[in-house]
N, C-alpha and C positions, 0 to 999 in steps of 0.2 A: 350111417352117414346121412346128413339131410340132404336134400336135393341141393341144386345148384340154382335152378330158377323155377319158382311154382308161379303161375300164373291161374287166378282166380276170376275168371270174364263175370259180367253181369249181361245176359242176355236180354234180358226186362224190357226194354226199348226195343230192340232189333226185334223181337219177336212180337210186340204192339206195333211196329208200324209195319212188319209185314200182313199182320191181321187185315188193318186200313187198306192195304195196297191192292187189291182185288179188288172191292169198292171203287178205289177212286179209278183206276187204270178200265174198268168195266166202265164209267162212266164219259170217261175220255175218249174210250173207241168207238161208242156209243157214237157220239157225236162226230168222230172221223166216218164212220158209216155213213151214218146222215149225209155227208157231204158227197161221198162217194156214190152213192144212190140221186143225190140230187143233179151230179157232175152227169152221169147217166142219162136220167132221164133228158138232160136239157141238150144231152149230144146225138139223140136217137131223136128226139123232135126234130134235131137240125139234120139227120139221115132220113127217116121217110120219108117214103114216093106220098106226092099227094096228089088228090085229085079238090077232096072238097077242105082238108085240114083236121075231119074227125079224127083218125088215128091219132095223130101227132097231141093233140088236146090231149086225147086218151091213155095215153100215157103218164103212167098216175107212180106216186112214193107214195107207201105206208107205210108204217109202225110192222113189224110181226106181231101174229097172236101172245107168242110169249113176251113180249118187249124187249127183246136182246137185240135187236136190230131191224133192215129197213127190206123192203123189198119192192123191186120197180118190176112193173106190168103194166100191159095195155089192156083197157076196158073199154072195148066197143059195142057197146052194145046194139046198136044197130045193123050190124052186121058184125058179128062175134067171129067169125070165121075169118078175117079180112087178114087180121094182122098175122097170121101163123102164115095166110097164106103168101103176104109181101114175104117175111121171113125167110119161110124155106122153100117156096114157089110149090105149082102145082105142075101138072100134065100138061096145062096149056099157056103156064107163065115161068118166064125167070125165077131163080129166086132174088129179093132184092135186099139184104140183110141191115136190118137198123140198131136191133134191141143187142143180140151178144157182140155185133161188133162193135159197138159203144161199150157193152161192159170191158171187154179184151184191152182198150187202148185203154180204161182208168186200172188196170189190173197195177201197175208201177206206182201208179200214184200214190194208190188205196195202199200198197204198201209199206210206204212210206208217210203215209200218215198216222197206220197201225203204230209202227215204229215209234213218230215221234208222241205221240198221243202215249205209249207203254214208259217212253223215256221223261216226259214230264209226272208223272206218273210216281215213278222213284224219283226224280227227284225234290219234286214235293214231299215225299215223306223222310228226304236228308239221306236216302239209303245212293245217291249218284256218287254222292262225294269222292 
């Protein structure tokens, strides 16, 4: 007896724009990163303690070694020690927190940018539909 319904798919396209999807959705979060490191950095300038404005300058985004994303730190180099010690304080000072508690409040955001940045992503390649 033959079958009743044979269904013969052509995956050839589904499987070409999943290839592309990693490419572009990599390139998308890319740039959601970016923002999120930049959102960072400009909300930890607006939290440290200053006395002359060096830290706060110092507060630097770069690229990572491998180029997969961004990373924000403070580079004082005239007194290297300054900003760890605003951070977590010492023996003889508070601590006064800039740097994680700026990343913490973009933590919701960065995720939803992940999100939409993944969700443009598919649906440039027709697979949202």
């Amino acid at each position: 007896m033959a079958p009743l319904l044979q269904i013969d798919p052509d995956a050839t396209a589904l499987l070409k724009a999943l290839q592309t999807l990693g490419v572009q959705a990599e390139a998308l979060v890319k740039a959601a990163a970016k923002e999120t490191a930049e959102r960072i950095q400009n909300e930890a300038r607006g939290r440290v303690a200053r006395a002359t404005g060096d830290t706060a300058e110092g507060i630097t985004v770069e690229e990572t070694h491998d180029g997969t994303g961004y990373v924000v730190f403070v580079n004082r180099a005239s007194q290297p020690g300054l900003p760890q010690w605003l951070e977590f304080g010492t023996k003889f000072i508070g601590a006064r927190p800039f740097l994680f508690s700026s990343a913490a409040i973009e933590v919701g955001g960065h995720m939803r940018r992940v999100a939409e940045a993944v969700q443009d992503a598919i649906d440039a390649q027709g697979l949202g539909d």
